[in-house]
N, C-alpha and C positions, 0 to 999 in steps of 0.2 A: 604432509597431509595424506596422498598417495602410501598403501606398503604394496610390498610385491601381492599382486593378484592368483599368485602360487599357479591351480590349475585355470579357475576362469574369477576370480577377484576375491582380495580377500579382504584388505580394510573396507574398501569401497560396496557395499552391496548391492549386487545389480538385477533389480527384479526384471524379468523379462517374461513376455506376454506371448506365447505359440504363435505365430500366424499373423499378428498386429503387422498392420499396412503403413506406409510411412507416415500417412497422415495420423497415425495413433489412434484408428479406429479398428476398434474389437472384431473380427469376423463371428458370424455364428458358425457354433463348434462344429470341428470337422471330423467327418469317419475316424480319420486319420487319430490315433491315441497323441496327445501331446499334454503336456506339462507348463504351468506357469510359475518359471521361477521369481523372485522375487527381492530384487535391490540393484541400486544404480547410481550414476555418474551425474551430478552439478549440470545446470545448464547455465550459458551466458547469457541466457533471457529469462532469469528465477525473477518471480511476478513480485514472492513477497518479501524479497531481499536481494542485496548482491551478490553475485559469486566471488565466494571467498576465495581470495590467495590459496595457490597451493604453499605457499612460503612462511605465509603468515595468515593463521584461523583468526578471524573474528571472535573478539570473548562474547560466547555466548551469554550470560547473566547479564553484561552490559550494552549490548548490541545488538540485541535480536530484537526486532518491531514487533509487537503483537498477534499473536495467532487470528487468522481469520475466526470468526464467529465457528462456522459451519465445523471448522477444525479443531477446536474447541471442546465443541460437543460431540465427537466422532473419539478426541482424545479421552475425557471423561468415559466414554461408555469403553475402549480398547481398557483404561486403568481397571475400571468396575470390572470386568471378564479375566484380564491378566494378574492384578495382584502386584504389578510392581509398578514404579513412579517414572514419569518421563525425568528428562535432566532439564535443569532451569535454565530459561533462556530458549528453547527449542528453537528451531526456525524452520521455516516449511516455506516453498512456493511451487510454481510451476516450470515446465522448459520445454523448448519446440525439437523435436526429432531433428530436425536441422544441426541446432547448436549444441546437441547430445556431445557428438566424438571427441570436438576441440575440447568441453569442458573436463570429459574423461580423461583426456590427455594431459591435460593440464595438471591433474592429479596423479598423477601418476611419475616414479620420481626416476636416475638415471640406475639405480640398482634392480629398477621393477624389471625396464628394460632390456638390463644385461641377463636376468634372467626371463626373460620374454627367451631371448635367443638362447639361451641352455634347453626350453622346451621346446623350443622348433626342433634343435638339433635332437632331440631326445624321441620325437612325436614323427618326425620325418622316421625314422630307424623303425618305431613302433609299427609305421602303417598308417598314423591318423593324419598327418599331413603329405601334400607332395610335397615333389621337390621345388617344385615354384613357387610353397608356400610357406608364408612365416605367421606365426604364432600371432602376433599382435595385427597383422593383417585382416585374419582370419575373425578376431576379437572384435574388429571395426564391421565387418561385415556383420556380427552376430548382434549390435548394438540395434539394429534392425526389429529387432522381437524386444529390446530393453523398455521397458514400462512406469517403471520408477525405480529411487535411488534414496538411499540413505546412508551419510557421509559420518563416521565416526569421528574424525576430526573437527570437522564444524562445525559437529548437532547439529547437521541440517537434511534436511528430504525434500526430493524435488516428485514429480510425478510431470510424465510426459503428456502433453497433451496439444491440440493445435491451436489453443490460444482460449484467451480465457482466464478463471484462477481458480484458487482451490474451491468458491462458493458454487461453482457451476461445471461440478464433474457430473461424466457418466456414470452408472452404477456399476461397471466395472473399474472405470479408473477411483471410485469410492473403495473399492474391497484393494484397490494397489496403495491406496491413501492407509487404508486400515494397514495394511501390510507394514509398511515404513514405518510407521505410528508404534508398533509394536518392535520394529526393530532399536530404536529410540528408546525405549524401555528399557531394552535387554542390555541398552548399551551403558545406559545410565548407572543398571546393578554391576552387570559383568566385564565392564570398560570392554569392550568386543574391538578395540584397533589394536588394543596392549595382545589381547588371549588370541586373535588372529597369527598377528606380526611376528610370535611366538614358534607360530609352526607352521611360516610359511616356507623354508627351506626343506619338507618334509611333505611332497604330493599328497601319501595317503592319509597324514595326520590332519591335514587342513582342511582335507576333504569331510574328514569325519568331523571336525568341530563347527565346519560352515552347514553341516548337515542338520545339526543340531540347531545352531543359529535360523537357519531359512525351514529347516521342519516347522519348529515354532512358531515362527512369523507365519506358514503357512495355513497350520493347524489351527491356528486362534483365529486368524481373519475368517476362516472358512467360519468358524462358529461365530463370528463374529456380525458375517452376511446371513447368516441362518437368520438371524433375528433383525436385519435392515430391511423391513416391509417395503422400502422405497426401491430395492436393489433390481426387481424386473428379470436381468439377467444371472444365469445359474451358469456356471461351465461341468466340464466333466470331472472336475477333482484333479486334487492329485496324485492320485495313484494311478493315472493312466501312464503311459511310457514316451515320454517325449522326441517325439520323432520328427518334427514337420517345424521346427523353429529354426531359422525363419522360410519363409518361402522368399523364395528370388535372390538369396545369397548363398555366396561358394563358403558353407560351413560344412565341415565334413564330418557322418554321421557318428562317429567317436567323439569329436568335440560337442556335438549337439548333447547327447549321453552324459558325455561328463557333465555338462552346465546344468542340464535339466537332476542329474541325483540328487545333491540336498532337497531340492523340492519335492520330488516323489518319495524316496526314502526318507530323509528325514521327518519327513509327515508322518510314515508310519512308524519308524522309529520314536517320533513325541507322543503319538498315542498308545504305543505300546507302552509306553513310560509313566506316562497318565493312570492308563489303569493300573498299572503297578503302584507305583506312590505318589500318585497324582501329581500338583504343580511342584513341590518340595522336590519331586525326582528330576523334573526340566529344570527348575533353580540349580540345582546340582550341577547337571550339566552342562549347564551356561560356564559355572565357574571352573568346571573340571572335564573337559567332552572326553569322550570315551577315543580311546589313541586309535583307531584303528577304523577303517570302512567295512571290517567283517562285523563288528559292533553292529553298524548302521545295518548291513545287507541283512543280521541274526538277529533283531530286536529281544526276540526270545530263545535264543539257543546257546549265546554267551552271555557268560556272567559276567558283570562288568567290571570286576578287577582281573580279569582274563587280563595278559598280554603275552604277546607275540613273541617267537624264538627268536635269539638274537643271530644273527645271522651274516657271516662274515666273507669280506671276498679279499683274496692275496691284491696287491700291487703289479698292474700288468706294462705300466708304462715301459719301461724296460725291456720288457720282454716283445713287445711291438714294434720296437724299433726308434731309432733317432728320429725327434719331431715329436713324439707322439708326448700328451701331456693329460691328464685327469678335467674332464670339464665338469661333469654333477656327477650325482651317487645318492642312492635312498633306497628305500623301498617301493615297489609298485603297487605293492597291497592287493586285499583280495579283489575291488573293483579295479583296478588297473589292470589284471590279471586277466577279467572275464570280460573288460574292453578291447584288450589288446583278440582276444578270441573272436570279436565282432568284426572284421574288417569292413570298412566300405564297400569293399568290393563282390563283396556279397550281398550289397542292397540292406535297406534298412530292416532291420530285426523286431519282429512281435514279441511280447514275452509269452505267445503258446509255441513259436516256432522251435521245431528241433535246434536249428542252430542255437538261440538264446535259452534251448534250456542244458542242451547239452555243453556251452562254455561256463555255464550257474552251476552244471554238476562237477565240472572240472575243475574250477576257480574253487568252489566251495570245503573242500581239505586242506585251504593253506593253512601256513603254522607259522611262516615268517618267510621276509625275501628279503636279496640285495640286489640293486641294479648297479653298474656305473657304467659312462660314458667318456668314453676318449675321441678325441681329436686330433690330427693334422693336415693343418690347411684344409683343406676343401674334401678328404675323407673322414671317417667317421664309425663308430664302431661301439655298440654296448653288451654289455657282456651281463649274463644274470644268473643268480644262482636262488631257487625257490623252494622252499622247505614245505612238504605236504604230513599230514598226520601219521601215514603210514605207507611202504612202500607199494600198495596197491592206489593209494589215491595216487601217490605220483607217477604211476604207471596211466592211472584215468587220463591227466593232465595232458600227458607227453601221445599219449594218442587222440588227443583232441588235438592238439598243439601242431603235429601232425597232420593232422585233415585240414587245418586251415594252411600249415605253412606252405605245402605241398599242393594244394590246390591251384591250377593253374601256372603252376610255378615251372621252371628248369630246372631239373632234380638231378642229383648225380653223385654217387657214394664216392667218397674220399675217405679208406681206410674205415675207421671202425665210426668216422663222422657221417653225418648225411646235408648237405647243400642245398639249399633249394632258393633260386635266384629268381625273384619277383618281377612282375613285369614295370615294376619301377626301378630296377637293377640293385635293389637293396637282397643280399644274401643272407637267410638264417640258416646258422649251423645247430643241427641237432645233434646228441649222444645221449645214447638211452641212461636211463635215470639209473641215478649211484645211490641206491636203498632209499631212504624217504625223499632223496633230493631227483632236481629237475636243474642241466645245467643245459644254457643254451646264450647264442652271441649273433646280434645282427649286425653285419656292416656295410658299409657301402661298395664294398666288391668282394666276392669269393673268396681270395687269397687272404683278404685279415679277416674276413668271418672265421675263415677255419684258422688262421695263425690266434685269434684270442682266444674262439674255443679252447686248442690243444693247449694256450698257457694259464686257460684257467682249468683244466683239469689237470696239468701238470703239477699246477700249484697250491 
């Protein structure tokens, strides 16, 4: 039922609500810009059904109890604005913040897991976690702002609330009901566990078709509360930048980033698409998303049969030495690109801040990447190679690339490389860029940062 959650879920839809208190009540919006994304995890306490087996789904057409009234009529009016059909059998209830994580976990299967730990190892290297953190830790802590959920395997959605049932939501948890309602649509035409599961070994592709996915779901519900005279409360959209999700939990501000993109981007990427070929062009892309997060970030500056240089890296295991073995390899994409330029450690980023716009101007020339990660034992090392449009933008890159790596860091030339040892003891090895390319390798000590660098330029 569970597939791999890639960067932060990817069968499983996890909406999630800025700043929501564990009791599942809304704050009023804060200074602070934040984002609500939108899809989530089964609870053990679903009002209007059971939780289904991660092992064995309940057939929806035969098993599913009757939609509440109130849900009903909230479905009717999402079909009348959307245009396409829920799937038969639906199931909807509620779940208490409480019995949120177990049911998550429960979905979630032993390959989600094994790749859970490829992005720790891969995220620790990057910057966006410590080292005392792992990936699926982090995700339990981040369930904290999760709001509601819609489970492709089950046709079912739950919405978080403190008890109660669907007839007696708040007017926020209505526009997270509206949300899921629409995600059930999309799932019905686009099978969205199949066109997820498809591309979840591939960060920046998954990123861009959950963008699409949670844009949608975003974009409609918003029009959807436009017109809920019952609704009272308004938030600030989603095109603010998600910065404050959640409060009180150790999520670090690059995973906040990555979780909150489909909803802010992909918002404006559906309406960019709207006004071009209205809903025909989101149907589209339900069934065919656009390969890439530079799609997402250009709404209108890529054409959408653009795609990306291919982009290739030698075999370094070898040349690392005994032990060393291949753990993931992909692309970072152009969001992964102008994440990896946001550290933590420079505090959360505005989108007027210099920092956030000068990594948006840097990121913004790529033309294709490779990344891959190696392992032995308990060290660690990813090497990457980044193709930009022309040798001036990768020049831009490698001097931003620069000011952050160096930043604080323990810097010191080795030869024609440059070191710069973090005060998390993670090394990136810099070499100025080879005509459009950007070649550079983080490891968990100095000596294999600069030994993979030297054999990925050797190579």
């Amino acid at each position: 039922m569970g597939r791999a959650l890639a960067a932060i879920g990817a069968a499983l839809l996890l909406a999630a609500g800025a700043a929501c208190g564990s009791g599942g009540e809304r704050p009023p919006a804060s200074p602070t810009p934040t984002v609500a994304p939108a899809t989530e995890a089964p609870s053990a306490s679903a009002t209007a059904s059971p939780t289904p087996s991660p092992t064995a789904s309940p057939s929806p057409a035969t098993d599913a109890p009757p939609l509440p009234a109130a849900v009903r009529e909230m479905l009717a009016e999402v079909v009348a604005l959307r245009g396409l059909e829920p799937p038969p059998g639906l199931r909807a209830g509620t779940v208490s913040r409480a019995d949120l994580p177990d049911l998550i976990e429960e979905l979630i299967t032993e390959d989600e897991f094994r790749r859970f730990d490829e992005i720790t190892t891969l995220y620790r290297l990057l910057g966006h976690l410590r080292s005392d953190q792992e990936y699926w830790a982090v995700l339990k802590d981040a369930f904290g702002g999760v709001v509601g959920l819609y489970d492709p395997g089950g046709k079912q959605l739950w919405v978080v609330t403190r008890g109660g049932g669907l007839d007696d939501l708040e007017p926020w948890q209505r526009e997270t009901l509206a949300h899921e309602l629409l995600h059930a649509l999309q799932d019905h035409y686009a099978d969205l566990a199949t066109m997820l599961e498809e591309r979840s070994d591939d960060l920046d592709r998954e990123l861009a078709a959950r963008s699409v996915v949670e844009g949608d779901a975003e974009y409609h519900a918003r029009l959807w509360a436009d017109g809920d005279r019952d609704r009272g409360w308004r938030p600030g959209g989603a095109r603010l930048l998600l910065l404050g999700l959640p409060q009180g939990g150790d999520v670090p501000e690059a995973i906040i980033r990555e979780f909150g993109f489909p909803y802010e981007w992909g918002s404006i990427w559906v309406e960019a698409a709207v006004e071009r070929g209205g809903l025909d062009a989101v149907n589209a892309a339900l069934l065919a998303p656009p390969p890439t997060t530079a799609h997402i970030l250009h709404p209108d500056g890529i054409a959408p049969d653009w795609r990306p240089e291919a982009v290739a890296l030698p075999p370094l295991a070898a040349a690392l030495g005994e032990g060393w073995r291949l753990e993931s390899e992909g692309p970072l994409g152009e969001f992964g690109l102008l994440n990896y330029l946001l550290p933590d450690r420079s505090g959360p980023p505005r989108r007027t801040d210099d920092r956030a716009v000068a990594a948006a101007e840097a990121a913004a020339g790529w033309r294709g990447d490779r990344h891959a990660v190696y392992v032995n034992g308990g060290e660690s090392v990813m090497v990457a190679r980044v193709r930009f449009a022309d040798a001036e933008e990768a020049r831009e890159f490698d001097g931003t690339h620069r000011d952050v790596a160096l930043a604080d860091a323990d810097a010191v030339t080795a030869g024609a490389l440059t070191l710069a040892t973090r005060d998390d003891g993670m090394t990136v090895a810099l070499a100025e860029p080879l005509g459009r390319d950007v070649l550079f390798a983080i490891g968990s000590n100095a000596d294999i940062a600069r030994a993979a660098l030297e054999a990925l330029l050797g190579g």
